[in-house]
DOPANU-405840 format. One record per residue (C-alpha): residue in one letter; x, y, z; residue number from 1. Coordinates in Angstrom, 3 decimals, decimal comma. Each point is the difference from the previous one (the first is absolute). Layout:
% residues N
+--------+----------+----------+----------+-----+
: residu :       c1 :       c2 :       c3 : num :
+--------+----------+----------+----------+-----+
:      a :        X :        Y :        Z : NUM :
...
+--------+----------+----------+----------+-----+
% end
This chain:
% residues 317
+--------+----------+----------+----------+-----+
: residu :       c1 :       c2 :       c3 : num :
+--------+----------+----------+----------+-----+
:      x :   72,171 :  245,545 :  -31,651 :   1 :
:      x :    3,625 :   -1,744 :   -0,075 :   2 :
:      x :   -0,527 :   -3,304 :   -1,390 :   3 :
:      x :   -1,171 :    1,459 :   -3,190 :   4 :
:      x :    2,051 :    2,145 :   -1,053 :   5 :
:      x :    2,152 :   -2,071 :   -2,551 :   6 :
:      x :    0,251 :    0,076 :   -3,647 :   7 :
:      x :   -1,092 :   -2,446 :   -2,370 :   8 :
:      x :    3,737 :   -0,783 :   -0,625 :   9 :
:      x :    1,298 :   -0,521 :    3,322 :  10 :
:      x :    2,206 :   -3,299 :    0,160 :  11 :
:      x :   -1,370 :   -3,072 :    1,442 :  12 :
:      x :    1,715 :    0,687 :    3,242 :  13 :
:      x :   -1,393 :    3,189 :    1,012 :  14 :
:      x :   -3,038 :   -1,151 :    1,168 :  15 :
:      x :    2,009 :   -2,463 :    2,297 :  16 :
:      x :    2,364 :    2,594 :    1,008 :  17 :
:      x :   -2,992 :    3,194 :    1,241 :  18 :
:      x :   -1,577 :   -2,749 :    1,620 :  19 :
:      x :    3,114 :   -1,293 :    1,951 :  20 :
:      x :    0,802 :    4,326 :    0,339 :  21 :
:      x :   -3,781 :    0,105 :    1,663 :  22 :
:      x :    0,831 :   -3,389 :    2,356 :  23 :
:      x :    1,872 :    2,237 :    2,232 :  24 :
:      x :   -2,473 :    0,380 :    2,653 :  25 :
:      x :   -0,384 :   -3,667 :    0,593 :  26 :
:      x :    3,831 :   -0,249 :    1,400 :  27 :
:      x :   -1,709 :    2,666 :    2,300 :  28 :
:      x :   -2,191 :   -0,656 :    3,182 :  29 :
:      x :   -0,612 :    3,449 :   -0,036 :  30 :
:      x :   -1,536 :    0,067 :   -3,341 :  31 :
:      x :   -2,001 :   -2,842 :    0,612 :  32 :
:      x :   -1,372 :    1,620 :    3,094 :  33 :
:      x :   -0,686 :    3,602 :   -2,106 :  34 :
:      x :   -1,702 :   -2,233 :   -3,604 :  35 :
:      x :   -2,418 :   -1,428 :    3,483 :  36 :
:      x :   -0,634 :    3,251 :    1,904 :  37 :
:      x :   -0,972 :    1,839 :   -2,842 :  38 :
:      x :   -1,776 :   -2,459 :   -1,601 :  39 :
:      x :   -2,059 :   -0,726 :    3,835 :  40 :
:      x :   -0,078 :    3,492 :    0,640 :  41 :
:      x :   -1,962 :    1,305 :   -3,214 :  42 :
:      x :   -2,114 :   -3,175 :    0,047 :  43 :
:      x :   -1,008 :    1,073 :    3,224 :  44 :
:      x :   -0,813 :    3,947 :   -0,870 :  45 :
:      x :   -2,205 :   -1,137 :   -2,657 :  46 :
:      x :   -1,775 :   -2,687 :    2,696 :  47 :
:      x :   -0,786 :    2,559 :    2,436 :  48 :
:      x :   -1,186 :    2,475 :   -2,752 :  49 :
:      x :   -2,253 :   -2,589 :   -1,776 :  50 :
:      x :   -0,745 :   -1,916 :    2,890 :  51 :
:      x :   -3,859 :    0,934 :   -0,004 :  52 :
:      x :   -0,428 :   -1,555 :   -3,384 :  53 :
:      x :    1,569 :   -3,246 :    1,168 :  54 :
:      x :   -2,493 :   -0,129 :    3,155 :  55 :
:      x :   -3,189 :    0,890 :   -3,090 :  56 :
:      x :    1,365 :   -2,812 :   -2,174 :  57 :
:      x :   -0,171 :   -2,696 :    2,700 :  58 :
:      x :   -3,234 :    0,927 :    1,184 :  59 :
:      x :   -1,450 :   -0,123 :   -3,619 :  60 :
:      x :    1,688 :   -3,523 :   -1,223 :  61 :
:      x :   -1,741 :   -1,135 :    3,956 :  62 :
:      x :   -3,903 :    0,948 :   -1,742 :  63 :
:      x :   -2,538 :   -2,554 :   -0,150 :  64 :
:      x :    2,328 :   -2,922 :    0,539 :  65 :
:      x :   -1,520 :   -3,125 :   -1,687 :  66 :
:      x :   -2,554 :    1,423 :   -1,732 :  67 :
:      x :   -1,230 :    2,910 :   -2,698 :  68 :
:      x :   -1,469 :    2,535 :    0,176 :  69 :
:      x :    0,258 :    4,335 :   -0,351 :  70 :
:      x :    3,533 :    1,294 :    1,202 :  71 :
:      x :    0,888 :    3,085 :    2,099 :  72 :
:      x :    2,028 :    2,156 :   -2,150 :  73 :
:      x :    3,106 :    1,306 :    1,379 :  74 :
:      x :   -1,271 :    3,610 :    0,653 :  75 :
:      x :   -3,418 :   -1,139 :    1,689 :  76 :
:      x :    2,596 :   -2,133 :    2,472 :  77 :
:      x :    2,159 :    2,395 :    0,795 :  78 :
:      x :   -2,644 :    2,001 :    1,229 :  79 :
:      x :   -1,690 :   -2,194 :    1,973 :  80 :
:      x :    3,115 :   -1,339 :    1,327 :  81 :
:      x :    0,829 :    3,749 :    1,149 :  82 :
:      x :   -3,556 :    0,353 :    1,666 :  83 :
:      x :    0,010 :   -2,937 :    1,744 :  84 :
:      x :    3,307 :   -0,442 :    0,900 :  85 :
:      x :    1,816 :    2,877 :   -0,243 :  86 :
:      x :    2,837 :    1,209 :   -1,602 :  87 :
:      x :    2,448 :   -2,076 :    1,994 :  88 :
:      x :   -1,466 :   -2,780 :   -1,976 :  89 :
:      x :    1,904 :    0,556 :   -3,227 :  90 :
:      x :    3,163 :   -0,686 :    2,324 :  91 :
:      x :   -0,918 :   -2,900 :    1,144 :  92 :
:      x :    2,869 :   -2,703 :   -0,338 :  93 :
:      x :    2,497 :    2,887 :   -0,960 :  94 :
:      x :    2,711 :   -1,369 :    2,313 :  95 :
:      x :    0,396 :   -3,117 :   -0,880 :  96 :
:      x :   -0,468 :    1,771 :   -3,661 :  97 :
:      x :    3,413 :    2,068 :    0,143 :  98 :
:      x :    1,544 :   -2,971 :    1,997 :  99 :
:      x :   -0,645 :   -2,400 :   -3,557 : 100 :
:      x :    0,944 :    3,294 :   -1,835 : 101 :
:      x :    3,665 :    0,425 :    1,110 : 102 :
:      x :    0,402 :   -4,003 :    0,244 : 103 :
:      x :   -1,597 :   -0,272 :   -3,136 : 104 :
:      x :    0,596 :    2,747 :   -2,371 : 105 :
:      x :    3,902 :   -0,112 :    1,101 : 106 :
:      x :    0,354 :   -3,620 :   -0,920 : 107 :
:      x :   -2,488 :    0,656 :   -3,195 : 108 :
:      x :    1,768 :    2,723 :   -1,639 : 109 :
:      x :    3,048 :   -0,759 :    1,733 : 110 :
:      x :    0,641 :   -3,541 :   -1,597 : 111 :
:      x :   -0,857 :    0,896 :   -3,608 : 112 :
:      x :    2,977 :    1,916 :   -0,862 : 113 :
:      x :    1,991 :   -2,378 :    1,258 : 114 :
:      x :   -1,676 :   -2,951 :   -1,668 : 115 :
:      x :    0,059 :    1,930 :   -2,738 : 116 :
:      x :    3,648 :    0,514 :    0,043 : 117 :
:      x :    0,146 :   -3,436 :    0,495 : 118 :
:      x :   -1,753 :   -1,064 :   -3,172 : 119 :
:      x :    2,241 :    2,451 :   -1,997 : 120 :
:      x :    3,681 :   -1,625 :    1,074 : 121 :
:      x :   -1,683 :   -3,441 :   -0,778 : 122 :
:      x :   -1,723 :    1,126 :   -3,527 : 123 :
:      x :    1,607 :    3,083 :   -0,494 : 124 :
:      x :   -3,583 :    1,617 :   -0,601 : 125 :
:      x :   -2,341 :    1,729 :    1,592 : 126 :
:      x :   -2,888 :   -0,415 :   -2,198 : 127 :
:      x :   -3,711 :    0,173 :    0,741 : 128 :
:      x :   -0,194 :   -3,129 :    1,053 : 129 :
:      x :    2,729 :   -0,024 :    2,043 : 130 :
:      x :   -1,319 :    2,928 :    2,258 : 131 :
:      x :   -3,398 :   -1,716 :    0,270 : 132 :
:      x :    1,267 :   -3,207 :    1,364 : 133 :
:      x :    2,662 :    1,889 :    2,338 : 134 :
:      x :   -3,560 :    1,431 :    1,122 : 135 :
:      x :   -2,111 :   -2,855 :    0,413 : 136 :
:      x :    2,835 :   -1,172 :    2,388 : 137 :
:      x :    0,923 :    3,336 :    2,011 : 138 :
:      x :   -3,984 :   -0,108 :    0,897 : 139 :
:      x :   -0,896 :   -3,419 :    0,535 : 140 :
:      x :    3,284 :   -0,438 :    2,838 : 141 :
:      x :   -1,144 :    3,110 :    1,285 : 142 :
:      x :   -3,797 :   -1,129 :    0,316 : 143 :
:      x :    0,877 :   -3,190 :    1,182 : 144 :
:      x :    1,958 :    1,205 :    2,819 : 145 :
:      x :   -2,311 :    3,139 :    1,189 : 146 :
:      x :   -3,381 :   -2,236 :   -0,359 : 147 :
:      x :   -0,779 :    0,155 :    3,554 : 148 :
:      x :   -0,017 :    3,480 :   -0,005 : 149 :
:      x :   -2,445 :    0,362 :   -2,937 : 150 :
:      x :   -2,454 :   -2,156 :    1,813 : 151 :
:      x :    0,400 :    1,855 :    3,459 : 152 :
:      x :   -0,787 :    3,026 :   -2,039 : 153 :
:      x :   -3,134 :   -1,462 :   -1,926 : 154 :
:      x :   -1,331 :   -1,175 :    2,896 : 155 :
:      x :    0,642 :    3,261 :    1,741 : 156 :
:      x :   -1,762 :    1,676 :   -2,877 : 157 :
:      x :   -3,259 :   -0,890 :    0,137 : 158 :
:      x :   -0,726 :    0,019 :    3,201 : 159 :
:      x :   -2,784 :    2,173 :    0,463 : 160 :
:      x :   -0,205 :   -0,004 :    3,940 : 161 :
:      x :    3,514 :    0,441 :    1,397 : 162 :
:      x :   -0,020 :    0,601 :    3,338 : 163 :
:      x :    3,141 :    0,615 :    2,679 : 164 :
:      x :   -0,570 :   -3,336 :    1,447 : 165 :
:      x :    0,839 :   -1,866 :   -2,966 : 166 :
:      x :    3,294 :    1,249 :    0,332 : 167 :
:      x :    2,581 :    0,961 :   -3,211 : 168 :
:      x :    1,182 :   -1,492 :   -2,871 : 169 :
:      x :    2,257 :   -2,515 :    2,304 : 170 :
:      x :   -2,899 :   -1,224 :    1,920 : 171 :
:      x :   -1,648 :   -0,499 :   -3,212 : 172 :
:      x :    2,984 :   -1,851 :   -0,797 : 173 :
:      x :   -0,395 :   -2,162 :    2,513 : 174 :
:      x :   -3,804 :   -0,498 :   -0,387 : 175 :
:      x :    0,390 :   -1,532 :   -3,338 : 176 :
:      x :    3,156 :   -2,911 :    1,156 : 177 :
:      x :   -2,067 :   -0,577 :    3,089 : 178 :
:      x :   -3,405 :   -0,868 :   -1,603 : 179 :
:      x :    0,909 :   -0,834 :   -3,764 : 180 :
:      x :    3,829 :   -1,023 :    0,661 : 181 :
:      x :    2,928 :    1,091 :   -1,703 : 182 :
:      x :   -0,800 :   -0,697 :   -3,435 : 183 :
:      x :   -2,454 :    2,126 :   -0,056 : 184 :
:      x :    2,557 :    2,908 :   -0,353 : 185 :
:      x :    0,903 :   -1,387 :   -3,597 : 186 :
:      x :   -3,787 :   -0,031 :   -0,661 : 187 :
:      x :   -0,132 :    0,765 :   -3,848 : 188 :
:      x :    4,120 :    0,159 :   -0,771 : 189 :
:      x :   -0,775 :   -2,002 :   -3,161 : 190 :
:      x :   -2,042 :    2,810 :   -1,479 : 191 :
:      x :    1,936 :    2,496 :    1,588 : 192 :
:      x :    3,754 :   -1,266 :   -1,111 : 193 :
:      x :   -2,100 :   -0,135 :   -3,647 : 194 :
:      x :   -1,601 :    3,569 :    0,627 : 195 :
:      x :    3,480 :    1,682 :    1,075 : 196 :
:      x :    1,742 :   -1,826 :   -2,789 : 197 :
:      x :   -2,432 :    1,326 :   -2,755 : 198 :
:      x :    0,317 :    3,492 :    1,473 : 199 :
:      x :    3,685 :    0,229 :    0,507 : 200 :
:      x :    0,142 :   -1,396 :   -3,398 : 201 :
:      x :   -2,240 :    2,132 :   -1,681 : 202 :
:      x :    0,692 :    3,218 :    1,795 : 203 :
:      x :    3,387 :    0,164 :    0,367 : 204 :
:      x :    0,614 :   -1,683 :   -3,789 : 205 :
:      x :   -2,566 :    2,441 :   -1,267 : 206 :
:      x :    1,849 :    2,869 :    1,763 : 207 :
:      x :    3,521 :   -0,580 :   -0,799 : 208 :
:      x :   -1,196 :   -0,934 :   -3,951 : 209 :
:      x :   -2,047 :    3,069 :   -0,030 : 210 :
:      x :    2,737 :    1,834 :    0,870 : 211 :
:      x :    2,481 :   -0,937 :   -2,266 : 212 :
:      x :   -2,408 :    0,117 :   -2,977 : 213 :
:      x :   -0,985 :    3,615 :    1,151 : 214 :
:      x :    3,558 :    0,908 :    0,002 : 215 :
:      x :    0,950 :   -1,467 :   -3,216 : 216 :
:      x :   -3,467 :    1,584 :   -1,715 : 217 :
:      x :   -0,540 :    3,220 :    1,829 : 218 :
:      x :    1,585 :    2,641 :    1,212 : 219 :
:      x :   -0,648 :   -0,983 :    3,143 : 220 :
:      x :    3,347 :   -0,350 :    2,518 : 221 :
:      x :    0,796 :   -1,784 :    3,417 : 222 :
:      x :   -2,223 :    2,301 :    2,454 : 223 :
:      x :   -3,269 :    0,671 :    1,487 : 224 :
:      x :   -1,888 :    0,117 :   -3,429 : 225 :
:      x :    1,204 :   -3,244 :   -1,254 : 226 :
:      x :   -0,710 :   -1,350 :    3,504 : 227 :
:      x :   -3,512 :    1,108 :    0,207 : 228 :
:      x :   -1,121 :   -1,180 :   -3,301 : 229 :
:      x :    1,955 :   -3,571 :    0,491 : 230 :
:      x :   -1,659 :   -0,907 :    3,304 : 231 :
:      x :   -3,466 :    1,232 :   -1,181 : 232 :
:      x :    0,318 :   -2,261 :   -2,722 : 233 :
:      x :    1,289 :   -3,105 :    2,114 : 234 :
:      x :   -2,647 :    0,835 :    2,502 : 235 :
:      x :   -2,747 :   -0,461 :   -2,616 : 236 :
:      x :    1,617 :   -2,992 :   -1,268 : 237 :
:      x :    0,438 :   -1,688 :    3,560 : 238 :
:      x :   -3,759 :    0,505 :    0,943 : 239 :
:      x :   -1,042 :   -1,675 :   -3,245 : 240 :
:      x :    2,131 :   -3,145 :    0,639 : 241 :
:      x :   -0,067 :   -0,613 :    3,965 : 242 :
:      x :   -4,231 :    1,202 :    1,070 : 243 :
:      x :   -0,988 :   -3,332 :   -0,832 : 244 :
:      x :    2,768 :   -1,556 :    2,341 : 245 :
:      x :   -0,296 :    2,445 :    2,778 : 246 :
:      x :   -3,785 :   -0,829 :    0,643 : 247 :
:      x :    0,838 :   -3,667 :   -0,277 : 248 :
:      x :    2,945 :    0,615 :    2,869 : 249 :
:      x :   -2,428 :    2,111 :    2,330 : 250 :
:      x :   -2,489 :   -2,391 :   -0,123 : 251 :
:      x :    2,630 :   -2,597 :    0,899 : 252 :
:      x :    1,346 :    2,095 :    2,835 : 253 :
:      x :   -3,605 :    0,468 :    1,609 : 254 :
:      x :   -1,600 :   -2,787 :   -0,507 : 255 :
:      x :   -0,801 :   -0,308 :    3,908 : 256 :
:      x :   -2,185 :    3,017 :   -0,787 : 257 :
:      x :   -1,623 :   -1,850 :   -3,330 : 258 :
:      x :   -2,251 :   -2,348 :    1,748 : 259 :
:      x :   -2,929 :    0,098 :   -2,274 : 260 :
:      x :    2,263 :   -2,267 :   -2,393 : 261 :
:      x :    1,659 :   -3,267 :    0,169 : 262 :
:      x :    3,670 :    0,670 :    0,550 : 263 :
:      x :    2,064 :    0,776 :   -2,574 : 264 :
:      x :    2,433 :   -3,258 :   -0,961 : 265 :
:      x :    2,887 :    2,572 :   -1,985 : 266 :
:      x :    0,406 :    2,639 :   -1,971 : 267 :
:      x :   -1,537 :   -1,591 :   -3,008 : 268 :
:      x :   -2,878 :   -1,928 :    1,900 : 269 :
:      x :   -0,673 :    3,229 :    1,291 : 270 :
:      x :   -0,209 :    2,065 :   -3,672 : 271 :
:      x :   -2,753 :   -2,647 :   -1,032 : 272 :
:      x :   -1,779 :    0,509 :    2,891 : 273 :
:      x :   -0,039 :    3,210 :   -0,559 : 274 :
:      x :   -1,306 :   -0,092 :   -3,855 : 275 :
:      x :   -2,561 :   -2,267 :    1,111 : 276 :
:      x :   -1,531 :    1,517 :    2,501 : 277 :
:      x :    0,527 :    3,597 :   -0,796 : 278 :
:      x :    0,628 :    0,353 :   -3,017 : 279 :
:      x :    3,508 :    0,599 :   -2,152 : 280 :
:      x :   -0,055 :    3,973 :    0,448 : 281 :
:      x :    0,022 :   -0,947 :    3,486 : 282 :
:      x :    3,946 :   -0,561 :   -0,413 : 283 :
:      x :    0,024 :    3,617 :   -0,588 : 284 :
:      x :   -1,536 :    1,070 :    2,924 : 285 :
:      x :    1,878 :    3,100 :    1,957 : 286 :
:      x :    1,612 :    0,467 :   -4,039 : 287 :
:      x :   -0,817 :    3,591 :    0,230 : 288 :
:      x :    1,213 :    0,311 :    3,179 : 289 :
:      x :    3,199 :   -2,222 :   -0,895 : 290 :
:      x :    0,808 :    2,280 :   -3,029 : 291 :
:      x :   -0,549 :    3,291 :    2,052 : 292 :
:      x :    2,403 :   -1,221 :    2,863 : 293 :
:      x :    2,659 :   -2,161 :   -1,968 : 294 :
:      x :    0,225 :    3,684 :   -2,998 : 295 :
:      x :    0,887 :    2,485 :    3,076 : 296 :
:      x :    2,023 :   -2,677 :    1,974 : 297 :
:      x :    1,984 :   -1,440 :   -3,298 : 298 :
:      x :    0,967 :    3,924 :   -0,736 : 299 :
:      x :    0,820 :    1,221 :    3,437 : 300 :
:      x :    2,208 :   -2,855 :    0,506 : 301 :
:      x :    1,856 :    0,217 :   -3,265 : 302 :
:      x :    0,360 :    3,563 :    0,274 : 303 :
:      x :    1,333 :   -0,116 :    3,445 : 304 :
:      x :    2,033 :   -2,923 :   -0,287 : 305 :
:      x :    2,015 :    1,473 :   -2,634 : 306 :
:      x :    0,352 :    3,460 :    1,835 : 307 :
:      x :    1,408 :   -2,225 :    2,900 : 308 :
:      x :    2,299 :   -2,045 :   -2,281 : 309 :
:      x :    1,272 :    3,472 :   -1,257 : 310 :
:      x :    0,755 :    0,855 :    3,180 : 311 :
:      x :    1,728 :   -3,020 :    1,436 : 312 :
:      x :    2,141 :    0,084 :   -3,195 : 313 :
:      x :   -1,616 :   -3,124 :   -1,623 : 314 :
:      x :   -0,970 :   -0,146 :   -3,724 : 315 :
:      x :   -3,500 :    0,626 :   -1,399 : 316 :
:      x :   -2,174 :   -3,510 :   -0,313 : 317 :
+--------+----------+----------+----------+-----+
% end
């Protein structure tokens, strides 16, 4: 991966200088527009693959609500979600899912390298710690500005009795400003903004530093191998950090649906809740389900996104 390639003895200036030799694209509109598309598009092949999982995940962090008690396990729900509702079910919400994919996963992935550019002509490093905070930003602007897609999607995605009369996604849309106004689109963003900064942070960190050890350590070189084995590593990572805050943020997002509890205050009100009455594993309710979506999506999209950077003549992340 470029970037890492320099000696131990390089002069103090050669950091400065690849990174001003890699700014080239932001003089460019048309680079911007190709570090967004591919970014969007791969973000949105690994939705549409993985999609199922996401619809399993929200269903399982939406069990017994308020109180304990024995959980459906992911395999006993996806077949009685197939029997009863058939296997258009595990698509439910999918448009409004590759709509927040592109939007999303363009601005995501598509904001880090330049933030972390950024960071490196201020510090002249691009450290750990630099590519986790470049992170933490690319996913919390993108969050904050796709919210009311997530929670058209959520919504969407567990309900079990869609019918033709209820219309699409935009009359759904329109459901939730009339009766619950327009805030109720940025239902959850505090958890979310947190959730999408941990996982930007931790994924895309854990991916590019993964990378550069496994070049420096292995044999391993820039291609599908080293891609594989990076994004199933930041994909285990990710799951680890952000279950906790993903159940917190779909609870947020449906809480017209929770009405065996007292509504949920914030993100944190709604975390003790939680613990209290359900328990502290109940955080990691839908875990399994998390890891077995965000493994598959994190690799397809890393894998894709740099065959699409290839093409469109943009360096490796």
């Amino acid at each position: 991966m470029e970037g890492y390639s320099g000696s131990s003895n390089s002069s103090p200036s050669e950091p400065i200088a690849k990174v001003n030799a890699k700014q080239n694209w932001a003089a460019s509109p048309s680079k911007f527009i190709y570090h967004f598309a591919t970014s969007g598009i791969s973000v949105a092949a690994a939705t549409g693959v993985t999609h199922p999982l996401d619809v399993l995940k929200v269903r399982l962090q939406m069990q017994l609500v308020g109180q304990k008690g024995p959980l459906t396990g992911m395999g006993r729900l996806f077949v009685q979600l197939f029997k009863n509702e058939g296997p258009k079910a595990l698509y439910l919400g999918l448009t409004p899912a590759l709509t927040r994919s592109v939007l999303y996963g363009g601005l995501r992935l598509g904001l880090y390298e330049p933030s972390k550019h950024a960071c490196a002509l201020c510090f002249g490093s691009t450290n750990i710690l630099v590519k986790i905070a470049s992170g933490a930003f690319a996913g919390a602007i993108a969050t904050a500005l796709t919210n009311p897609v997530e929670v058209l999607k959520v919504r969407l995605q567990v309900n079990t009795n869609p019918s033709p009369s209820q219309g699409g996604p935009i009359a759904e849309m329109r459901r939730i400003v009339s009766e619950e106004g327009i805030r109720a689109l940025w239902k959850g963003v505090g958890p979310a903004m947190a959730r999408a900064a941990a996982l930007t942070a931790s994924q895309l960190a854990t991916y590019d530093e993964t990378k550069r050890v496994l070049i420096r350590w292995t044999p391993l070189e820039e291609g599908f191998h080293l891609h594989l084995v990076s994004s199933t590593v930041a994909g285990t990572v990710s799951t680890l950090i952000t279950a906790p805050m993903d159940m917190i943020k779909t609870r947020l997002m449906l809480q017209r649906e929770s009405k065996r509890v007292q509504s949920y205050k914030n993100g944190f009100h709604c975390a003790y809740q939680v613990m209290l009455t359900e328990g502290p594993s109940a955080l990691y309710k839908g875990g399994f389900a998390i890891f077995a979506r965000l493994g598959p999506q994190t690799t397809i999209t890393f894998i894709l996104c740099e065959k699409l950077r290839k093409l469109a003549g943009l360096n490796a992340i």
